[in-house]
Backbone bond lengths (Angstrom), bond angles and torsions (degrees), N, CA, C in turn:
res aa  C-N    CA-C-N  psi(-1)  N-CA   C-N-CA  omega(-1)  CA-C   N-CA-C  phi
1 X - - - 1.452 - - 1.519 109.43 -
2 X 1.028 115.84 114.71 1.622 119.54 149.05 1.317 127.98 -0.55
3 X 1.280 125.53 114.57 1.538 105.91 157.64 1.448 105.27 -125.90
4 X 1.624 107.50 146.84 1.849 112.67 179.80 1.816 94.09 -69.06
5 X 1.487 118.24 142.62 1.283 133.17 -173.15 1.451 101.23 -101.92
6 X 1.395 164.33 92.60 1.494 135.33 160.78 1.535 104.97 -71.66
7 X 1.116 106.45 141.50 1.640 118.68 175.52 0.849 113.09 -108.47
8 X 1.947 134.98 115.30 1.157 150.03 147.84 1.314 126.16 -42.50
9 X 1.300 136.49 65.48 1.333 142.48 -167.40 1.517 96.62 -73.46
10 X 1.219 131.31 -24.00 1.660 126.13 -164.77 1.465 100.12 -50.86
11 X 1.444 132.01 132.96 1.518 159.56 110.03 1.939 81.35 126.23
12 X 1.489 125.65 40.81 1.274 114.18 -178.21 1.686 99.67 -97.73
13 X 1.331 108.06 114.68 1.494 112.58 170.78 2.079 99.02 77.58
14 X 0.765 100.64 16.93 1.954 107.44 168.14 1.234 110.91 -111.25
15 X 1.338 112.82 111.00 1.771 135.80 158.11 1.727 106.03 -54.75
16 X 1.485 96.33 137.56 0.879 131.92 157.99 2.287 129.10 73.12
17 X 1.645 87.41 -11.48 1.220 89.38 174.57 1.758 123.18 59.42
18 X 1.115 99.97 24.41 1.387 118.74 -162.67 1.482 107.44 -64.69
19 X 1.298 128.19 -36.35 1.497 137.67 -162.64 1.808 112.68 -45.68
20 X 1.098 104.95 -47.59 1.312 129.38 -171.70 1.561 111.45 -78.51
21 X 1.463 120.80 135.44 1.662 121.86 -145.51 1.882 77.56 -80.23
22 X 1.573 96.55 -177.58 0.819 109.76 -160.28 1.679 121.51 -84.45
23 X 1.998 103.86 -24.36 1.181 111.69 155.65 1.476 131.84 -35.57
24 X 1.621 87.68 -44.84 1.885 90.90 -167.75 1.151 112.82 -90.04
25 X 1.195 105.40 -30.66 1.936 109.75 170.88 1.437 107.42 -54.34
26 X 1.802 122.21 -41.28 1.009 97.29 165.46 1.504 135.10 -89.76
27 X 1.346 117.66 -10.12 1.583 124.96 179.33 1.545 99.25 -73.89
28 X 1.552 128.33 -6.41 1.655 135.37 -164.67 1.907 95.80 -100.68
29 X 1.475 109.09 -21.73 1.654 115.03 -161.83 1.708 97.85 -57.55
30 X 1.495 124.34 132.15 1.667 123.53 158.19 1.185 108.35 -53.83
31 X 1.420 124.36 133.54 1.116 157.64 149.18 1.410 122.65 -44.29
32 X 1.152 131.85 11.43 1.586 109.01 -173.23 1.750 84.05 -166.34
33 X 1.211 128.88 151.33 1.376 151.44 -166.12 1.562 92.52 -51.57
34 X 1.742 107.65 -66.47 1.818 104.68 -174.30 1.895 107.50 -60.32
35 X 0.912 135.15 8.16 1.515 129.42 -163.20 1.814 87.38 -119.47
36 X 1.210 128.43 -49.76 1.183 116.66 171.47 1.344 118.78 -74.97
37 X 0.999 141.59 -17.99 1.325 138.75 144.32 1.545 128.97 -26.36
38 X 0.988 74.71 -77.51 1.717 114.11 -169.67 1.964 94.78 -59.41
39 X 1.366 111.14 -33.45 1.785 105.67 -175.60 1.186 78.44 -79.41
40 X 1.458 132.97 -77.19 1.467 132.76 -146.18 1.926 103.81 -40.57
41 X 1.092 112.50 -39.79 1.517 114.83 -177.93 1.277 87.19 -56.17
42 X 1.462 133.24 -73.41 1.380 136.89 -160.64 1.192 110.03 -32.82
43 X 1.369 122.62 -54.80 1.307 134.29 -129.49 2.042 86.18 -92.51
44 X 1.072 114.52 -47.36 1.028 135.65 169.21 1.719 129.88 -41.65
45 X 1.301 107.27 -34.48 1.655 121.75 -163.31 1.974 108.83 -155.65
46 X 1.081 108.03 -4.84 1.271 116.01 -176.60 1.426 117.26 96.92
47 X 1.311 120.73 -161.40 1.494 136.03 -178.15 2.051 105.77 -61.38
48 X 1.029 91.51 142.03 1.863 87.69 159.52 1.186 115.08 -123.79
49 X 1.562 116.07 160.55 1.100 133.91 -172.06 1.670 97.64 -60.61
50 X 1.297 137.54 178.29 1.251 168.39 121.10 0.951 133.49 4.16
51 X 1.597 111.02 -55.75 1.723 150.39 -119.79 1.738 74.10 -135.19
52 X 1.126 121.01 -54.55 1.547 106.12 -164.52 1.657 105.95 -87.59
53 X 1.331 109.27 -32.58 1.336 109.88 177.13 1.608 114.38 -53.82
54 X 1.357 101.18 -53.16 1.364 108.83 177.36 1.463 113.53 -65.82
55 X 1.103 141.70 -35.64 1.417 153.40 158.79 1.266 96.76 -32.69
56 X 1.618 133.75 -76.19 1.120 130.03 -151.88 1.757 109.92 -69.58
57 X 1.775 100.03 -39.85 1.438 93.38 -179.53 1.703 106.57 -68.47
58 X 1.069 141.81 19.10 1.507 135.54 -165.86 1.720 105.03 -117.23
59 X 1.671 85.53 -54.23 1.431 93.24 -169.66 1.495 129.30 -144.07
60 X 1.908 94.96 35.49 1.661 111.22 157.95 1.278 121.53 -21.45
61 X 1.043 154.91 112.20 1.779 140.88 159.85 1.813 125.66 -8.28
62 X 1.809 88.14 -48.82 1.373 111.55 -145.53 2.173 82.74 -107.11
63 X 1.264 92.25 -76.70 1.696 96.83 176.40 1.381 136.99 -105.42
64 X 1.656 112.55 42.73 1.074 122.53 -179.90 1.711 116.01 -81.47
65 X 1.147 124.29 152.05 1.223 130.22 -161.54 1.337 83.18 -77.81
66 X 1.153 163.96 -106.59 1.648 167.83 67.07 1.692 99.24 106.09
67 X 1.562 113.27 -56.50 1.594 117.30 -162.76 1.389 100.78 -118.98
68 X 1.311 142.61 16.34 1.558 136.87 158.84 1.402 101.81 -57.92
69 X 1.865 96.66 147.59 1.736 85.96 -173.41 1.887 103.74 -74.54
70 X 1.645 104.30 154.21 0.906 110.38 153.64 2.020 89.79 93.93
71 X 1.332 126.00 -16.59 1.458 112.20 168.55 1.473 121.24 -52.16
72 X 1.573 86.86 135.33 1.522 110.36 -166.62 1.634 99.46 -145.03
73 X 1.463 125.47 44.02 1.293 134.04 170.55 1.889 113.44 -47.24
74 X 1.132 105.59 -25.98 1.663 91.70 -177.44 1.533 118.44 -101.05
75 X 1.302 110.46 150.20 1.855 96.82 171.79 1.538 101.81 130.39
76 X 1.735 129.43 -173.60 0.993 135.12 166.49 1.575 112.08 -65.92
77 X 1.181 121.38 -42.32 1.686 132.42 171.22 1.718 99.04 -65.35
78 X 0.697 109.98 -55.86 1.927 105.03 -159.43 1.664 108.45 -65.73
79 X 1.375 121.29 -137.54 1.423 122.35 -162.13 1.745 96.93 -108.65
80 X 1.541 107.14 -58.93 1.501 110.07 -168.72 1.486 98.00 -108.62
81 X 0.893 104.35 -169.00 1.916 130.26 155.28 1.472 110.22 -156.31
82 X 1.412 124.85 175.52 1.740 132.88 -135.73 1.704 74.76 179.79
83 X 1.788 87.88 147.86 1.258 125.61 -162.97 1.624 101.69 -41.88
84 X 1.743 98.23 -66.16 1.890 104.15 -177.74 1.202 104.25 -47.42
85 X 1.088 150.18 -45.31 1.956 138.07 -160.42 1.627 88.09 -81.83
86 X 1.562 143.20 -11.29 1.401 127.13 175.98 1.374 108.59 -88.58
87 X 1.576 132.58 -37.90 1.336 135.64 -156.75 1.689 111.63 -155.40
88 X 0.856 120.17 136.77 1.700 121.99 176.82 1.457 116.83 -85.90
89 X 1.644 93.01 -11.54 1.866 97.88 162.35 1.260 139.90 -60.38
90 X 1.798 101.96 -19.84 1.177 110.08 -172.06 1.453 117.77 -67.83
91 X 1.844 90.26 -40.83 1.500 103.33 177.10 1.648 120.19 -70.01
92 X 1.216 124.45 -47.57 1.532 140.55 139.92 1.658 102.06 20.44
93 X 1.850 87.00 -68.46 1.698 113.19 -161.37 1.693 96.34 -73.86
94 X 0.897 131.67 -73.28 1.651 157.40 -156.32 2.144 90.20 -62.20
95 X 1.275 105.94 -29.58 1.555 99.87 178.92 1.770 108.03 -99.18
96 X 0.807 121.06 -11.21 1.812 132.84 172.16 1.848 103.06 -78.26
97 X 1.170 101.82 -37.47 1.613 114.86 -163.58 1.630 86.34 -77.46
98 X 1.155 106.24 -55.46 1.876 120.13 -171.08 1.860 96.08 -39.41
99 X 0.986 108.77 -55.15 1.500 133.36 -166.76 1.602 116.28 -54.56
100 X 1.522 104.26 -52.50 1.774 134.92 167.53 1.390 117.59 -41.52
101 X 1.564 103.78 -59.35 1.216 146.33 168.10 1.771 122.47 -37.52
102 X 1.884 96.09 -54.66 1.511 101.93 -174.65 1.677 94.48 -94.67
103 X 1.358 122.71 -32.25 1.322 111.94 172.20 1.460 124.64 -53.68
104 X 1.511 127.50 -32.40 1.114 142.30 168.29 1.642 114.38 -56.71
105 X 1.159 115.66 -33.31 1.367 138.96 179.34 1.439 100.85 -63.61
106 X 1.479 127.23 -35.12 1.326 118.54 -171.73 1.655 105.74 111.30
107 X 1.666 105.74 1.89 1.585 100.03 167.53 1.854 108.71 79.94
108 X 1.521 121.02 25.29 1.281 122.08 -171.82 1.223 123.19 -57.70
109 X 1.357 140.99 124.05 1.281 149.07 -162.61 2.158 111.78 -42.30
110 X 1.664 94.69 -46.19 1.175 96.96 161.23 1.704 128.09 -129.93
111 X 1.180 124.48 155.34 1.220 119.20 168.35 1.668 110.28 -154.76
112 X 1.221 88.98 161.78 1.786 100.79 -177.32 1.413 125.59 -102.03
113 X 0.786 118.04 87.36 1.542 122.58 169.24 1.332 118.19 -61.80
114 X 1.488 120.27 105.39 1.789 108.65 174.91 1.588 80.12 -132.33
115 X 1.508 70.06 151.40 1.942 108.04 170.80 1.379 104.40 -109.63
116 X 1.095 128.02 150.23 1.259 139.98 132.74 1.309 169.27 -100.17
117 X 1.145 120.94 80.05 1.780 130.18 -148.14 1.345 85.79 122.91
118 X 1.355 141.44 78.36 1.756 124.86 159.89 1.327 128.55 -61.72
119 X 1.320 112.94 -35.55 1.394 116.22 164.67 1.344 78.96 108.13
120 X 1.295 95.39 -145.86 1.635 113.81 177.07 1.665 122.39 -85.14
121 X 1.574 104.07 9.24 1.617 110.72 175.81 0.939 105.95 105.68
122 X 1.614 129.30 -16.87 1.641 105.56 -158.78 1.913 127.85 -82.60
123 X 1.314 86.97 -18.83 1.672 114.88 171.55 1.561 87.03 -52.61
124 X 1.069 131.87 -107.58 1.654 137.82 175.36 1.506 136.38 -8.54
125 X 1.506 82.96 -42.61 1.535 105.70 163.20 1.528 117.59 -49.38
126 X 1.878 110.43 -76.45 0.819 129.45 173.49 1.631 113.92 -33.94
127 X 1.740 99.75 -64.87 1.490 99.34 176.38 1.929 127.77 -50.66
128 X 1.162 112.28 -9.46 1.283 116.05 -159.11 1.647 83.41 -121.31
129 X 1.045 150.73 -3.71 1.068 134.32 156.93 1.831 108.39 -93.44
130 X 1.172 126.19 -29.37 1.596 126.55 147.05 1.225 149.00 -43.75
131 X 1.293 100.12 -28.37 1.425 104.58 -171.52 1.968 95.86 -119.84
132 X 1.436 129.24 7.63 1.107 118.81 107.16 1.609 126.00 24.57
133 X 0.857 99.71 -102.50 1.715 119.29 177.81 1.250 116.38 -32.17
134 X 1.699 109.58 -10.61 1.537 102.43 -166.06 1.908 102.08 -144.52
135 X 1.213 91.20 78.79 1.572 104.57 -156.49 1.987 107.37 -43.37
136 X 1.679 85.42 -32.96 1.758 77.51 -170.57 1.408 125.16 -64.53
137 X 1.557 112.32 -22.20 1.397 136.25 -170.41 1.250 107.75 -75.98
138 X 1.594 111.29 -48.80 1.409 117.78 169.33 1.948 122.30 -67.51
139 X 1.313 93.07 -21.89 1.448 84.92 175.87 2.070 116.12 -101.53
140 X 1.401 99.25 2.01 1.200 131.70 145.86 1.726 127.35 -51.90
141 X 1.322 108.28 -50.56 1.622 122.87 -157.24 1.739 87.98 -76.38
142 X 1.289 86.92 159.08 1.251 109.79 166.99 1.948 103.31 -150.22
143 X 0.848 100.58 118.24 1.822 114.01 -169.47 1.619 106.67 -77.31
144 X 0.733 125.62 91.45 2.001 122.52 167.34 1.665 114.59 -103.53
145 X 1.514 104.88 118.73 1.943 103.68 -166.64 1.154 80.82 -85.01
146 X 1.561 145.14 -159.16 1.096 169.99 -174.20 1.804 105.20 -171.36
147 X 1.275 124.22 92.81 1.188 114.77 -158.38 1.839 98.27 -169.68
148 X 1.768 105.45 110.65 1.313 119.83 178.18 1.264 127.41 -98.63
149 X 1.375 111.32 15.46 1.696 133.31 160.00 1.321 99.28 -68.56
150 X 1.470 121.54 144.75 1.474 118.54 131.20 1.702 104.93 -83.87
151 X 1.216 128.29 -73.51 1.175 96.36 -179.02 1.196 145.13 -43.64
152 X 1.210 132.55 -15.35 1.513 137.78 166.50 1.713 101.03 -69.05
153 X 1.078 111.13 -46.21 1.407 109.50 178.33 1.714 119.19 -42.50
154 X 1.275 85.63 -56.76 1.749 101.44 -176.29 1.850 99.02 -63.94
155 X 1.366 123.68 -29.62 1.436 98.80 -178.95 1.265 113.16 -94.04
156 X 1.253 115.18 -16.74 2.018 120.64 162.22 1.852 107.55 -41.70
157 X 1.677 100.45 -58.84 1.598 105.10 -162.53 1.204 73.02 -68.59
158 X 1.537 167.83 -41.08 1.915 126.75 -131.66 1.532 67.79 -105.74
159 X 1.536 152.63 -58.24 1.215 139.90 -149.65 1.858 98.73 -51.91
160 X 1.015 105.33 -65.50 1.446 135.15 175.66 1.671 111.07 -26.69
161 X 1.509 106.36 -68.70 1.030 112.69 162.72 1.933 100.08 113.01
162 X 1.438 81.03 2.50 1.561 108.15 -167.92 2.111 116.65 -42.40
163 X 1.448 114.78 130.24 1.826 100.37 166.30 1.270 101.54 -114.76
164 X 1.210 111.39 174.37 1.623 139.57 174.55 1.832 82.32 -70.69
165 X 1.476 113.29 134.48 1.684 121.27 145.70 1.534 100.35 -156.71
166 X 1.318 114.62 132.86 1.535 120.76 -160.43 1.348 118.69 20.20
167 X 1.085 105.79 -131.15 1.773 108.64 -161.77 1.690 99.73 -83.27
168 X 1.336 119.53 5.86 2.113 116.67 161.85 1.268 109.39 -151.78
169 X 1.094 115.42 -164.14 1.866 115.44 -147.18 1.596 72.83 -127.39
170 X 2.117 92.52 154.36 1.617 109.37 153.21 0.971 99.08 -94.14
171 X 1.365 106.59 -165.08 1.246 147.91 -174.03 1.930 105.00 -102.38
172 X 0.821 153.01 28.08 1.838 143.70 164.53 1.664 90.71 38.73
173 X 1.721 108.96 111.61 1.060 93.01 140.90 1.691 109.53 82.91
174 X 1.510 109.58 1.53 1.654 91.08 -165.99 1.722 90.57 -118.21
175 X 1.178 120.21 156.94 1.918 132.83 -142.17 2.157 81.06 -105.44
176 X 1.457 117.68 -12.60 1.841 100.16 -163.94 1.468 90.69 -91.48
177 X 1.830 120.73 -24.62 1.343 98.91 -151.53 1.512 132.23 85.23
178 X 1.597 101.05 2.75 1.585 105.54 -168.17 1.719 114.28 -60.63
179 X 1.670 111.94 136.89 1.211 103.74 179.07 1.577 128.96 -85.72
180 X 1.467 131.42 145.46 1.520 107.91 179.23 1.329 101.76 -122.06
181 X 1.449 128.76 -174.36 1.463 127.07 -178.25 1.594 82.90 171.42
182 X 1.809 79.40 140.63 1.283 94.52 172.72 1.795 116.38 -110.26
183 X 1.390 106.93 161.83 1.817 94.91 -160.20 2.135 78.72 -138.85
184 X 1.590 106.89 127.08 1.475 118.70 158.64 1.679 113.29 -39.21
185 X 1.764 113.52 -39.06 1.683 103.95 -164.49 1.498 84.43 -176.19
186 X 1.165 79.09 154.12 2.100 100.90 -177.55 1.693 107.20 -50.25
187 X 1.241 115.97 -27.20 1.907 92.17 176.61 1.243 125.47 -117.20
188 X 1.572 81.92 38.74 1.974 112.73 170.61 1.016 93.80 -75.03
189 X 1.470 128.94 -52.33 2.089 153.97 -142.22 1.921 81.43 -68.45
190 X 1.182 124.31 -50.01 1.509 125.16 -174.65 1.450 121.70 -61.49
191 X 1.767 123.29 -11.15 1.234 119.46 142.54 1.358 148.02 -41.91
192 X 1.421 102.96 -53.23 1.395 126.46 -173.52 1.259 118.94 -68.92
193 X 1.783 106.20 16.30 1.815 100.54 -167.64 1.527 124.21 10.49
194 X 0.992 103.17 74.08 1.759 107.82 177.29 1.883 87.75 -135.69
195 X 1.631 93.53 132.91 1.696 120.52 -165.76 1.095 83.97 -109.29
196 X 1.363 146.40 34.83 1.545 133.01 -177.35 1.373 109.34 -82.57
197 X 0.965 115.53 157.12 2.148 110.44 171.18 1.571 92.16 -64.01
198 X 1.243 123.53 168.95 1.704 143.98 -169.51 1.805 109.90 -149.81
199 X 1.304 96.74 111.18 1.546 95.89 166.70 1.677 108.75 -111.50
200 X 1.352 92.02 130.95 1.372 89.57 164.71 1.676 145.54 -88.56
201 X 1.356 125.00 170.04 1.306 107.77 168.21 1.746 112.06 -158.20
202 X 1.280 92.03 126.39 1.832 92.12 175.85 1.395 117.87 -162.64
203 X 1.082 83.02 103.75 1.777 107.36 169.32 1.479 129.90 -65.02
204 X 1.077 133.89 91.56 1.383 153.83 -177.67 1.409 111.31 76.72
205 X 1.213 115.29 68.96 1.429 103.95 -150.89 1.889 101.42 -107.12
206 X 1.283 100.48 -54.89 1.077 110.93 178.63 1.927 135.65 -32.85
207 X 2.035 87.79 -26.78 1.545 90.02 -169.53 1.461 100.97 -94.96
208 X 1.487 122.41 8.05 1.628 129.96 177.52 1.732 112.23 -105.78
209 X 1.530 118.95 8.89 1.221 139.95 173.96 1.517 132.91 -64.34
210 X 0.932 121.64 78.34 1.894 120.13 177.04 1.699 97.16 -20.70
211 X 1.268 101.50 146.21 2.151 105.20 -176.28 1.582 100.62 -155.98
212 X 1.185 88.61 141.19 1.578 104.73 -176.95 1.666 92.99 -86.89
213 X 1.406 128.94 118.57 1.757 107.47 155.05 1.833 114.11 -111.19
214 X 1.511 100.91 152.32 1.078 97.83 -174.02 1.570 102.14 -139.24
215 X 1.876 99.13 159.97 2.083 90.46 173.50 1.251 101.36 -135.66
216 X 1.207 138.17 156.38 1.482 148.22 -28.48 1.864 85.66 155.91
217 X 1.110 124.61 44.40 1.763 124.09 178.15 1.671 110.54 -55.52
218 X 1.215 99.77 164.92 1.754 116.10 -157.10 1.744 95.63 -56.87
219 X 1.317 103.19 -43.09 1.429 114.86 -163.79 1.941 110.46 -52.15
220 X 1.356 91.02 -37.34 1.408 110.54 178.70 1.449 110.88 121.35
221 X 1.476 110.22 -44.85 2.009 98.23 153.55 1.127 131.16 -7.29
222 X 0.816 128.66 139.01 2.071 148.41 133.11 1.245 122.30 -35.34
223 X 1.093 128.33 114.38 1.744 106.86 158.39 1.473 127.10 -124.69
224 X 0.688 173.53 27.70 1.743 170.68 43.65 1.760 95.55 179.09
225 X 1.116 112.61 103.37 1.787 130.59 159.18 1.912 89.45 -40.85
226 X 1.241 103.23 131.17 1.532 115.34 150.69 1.722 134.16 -115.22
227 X 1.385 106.64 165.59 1.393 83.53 139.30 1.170 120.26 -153.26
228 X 1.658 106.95 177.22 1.158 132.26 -131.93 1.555 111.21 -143.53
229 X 1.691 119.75 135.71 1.155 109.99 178.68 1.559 123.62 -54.49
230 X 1.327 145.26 132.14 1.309 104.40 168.35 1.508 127.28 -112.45
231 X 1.259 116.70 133.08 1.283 123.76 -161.90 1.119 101.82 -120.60
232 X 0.941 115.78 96.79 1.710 132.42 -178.66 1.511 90.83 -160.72
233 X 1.819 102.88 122.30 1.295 107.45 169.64 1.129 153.92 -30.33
234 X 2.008 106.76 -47.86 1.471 144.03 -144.59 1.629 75.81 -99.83
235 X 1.727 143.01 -69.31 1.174 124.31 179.06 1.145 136.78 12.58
236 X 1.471 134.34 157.41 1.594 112.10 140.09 1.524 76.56 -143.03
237 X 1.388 133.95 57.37 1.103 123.07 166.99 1.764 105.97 -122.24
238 X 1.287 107.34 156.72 1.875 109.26 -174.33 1.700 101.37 -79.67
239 X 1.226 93.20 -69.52 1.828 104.02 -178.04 1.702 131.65 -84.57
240 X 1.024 153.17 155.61 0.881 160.34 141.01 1.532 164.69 -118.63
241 X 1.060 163.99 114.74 1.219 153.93 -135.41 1.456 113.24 -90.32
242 X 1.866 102.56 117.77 1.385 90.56 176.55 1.816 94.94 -125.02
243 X 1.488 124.64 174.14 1.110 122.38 171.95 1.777 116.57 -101.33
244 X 1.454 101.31 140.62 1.413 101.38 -170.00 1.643 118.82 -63.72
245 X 0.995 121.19 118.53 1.327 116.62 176.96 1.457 123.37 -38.47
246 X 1.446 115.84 -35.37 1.368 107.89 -159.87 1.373 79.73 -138.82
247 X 1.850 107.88 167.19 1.822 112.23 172.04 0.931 133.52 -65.60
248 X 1.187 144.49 108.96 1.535 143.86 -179.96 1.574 98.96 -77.03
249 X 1.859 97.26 174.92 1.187 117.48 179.76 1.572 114.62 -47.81
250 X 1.650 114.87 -63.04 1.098 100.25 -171.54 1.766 122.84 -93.18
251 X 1.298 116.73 12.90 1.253 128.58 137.45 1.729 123.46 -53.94
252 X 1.323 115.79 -56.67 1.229 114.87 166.28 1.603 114.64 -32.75
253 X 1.363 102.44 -63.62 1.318 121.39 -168.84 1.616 111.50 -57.11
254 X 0.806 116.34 -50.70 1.528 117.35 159.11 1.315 112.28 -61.46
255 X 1.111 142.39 -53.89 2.034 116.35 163.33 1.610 91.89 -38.75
């Protein structure tokens, strides 16, 4: 069914936001280093997509929720917790399956196991102390995190137990030799020319994902949700969602 679209064109592709006295422009200014940023880009180049907004609040360098130094979002201290930080069964399960999986394969001398989003390691952990039991698999594995934290990184290797040995880390202490390496984003893994089979693994991964959203105009078009400073007095909000007037790239791409 149809729905009528109105499109908010207000402050799309307009410098400077000037309209508004100078009180409110400044009682309207973001509060926190990533919020002035992130307007000044605005203010600068127009609205941004979603996907980048959310990107930056996740995984800024400097003030990313994910890569601020010293983030430690998961656990009894942090915001959430996830199945592995409740039980080592989970992994137990998820490293037996790993096992099923490469046996089905025909038992290949090597294969790659990458996760994505490790968290703090312990998912991996768990799994790599499980599958254990099955020396060939383990001397099989090859470990790849997928993980654009540095701090998450640093608590994978202490979870891990992980050292520096040439160009990837061992394991401390472990009798297979298994190799690990860490990769910024999935088409890092396409460097390493390695033709190996690849299993994957990622645990809640999806709801920590940069996302393009888009709606669905009368015409039947696409249009890409933005955002947008918002400068409207009555507010007390910094940002806002406006829809792009015309098709962007990844609007296209979706027709």
């Amino acid at each position: 069914e149809a729905r009528v679209v109105s499109v908010d064109r207000r402050g799309l592709g307009r410098l400077g936001y000037s309209e508004l006295s100078e009180e409110v422009l400044k009682a309207k200014e973001a509060s926190t280093p990533l919020g002035l940023e992130l307007s000044s880009q605005i203010k600068a180049r127009g609205p941004i997509s979603l996907h980048e907004y959310m990107r930056s609040c996740l995984l800024h360098p400097e003030y990313g929720y994910y890569s601020r130094a010293g983030a430690d979002p998961i656990g009894a201290e942090g915001d959430f917790i996830t199945a592995p930080e409740v039980s080592s069964v989970f992994g137990d399960l998820i490293g037996v399956w790993l096992v099923s999986e490469w046996a089905a394969m025909g038992s290949p001398s090597a294969v790659r196991v990458v996760e994505i989003g490790p968290g703090r390691g312990t998912l991996m952990a768990d799994v790599l102390r499980a599958t254990a039991s099955w020396p060939a698999f383990r001397r099989a594995a090859r470990v790849e995190l997928i993980e654009a934290s540095p701090s998450l990184r640093l608590a994978q290797q202490r979870t891990l137990e992980a050292e520096p040995h040439g160009d990837a880390w061992r394991l401390r202490d472990d009798r297979f030799g298994t190799r690990v390496r860490w990769h910024h984003s999935v088409p890092c893994l396409d460097d390493d020319d390695d033709d190996s089979p690849t299993l994957f693994v990622a645990q809640e991964l999806l709801d920590a994902m940069p996302a393009h959203q888009f709606v669905r105009t009368v015409s039947g078009s696409w249009r890409e949700k933005l955002v947008d400073i918002d400068d409207t007095a009555d507010s007390e909000y910094y940002f806002r969602f406006v829809l792009a007037p015309t098709a962007t790239p990844a609007s296209v791409a979706l027709s």
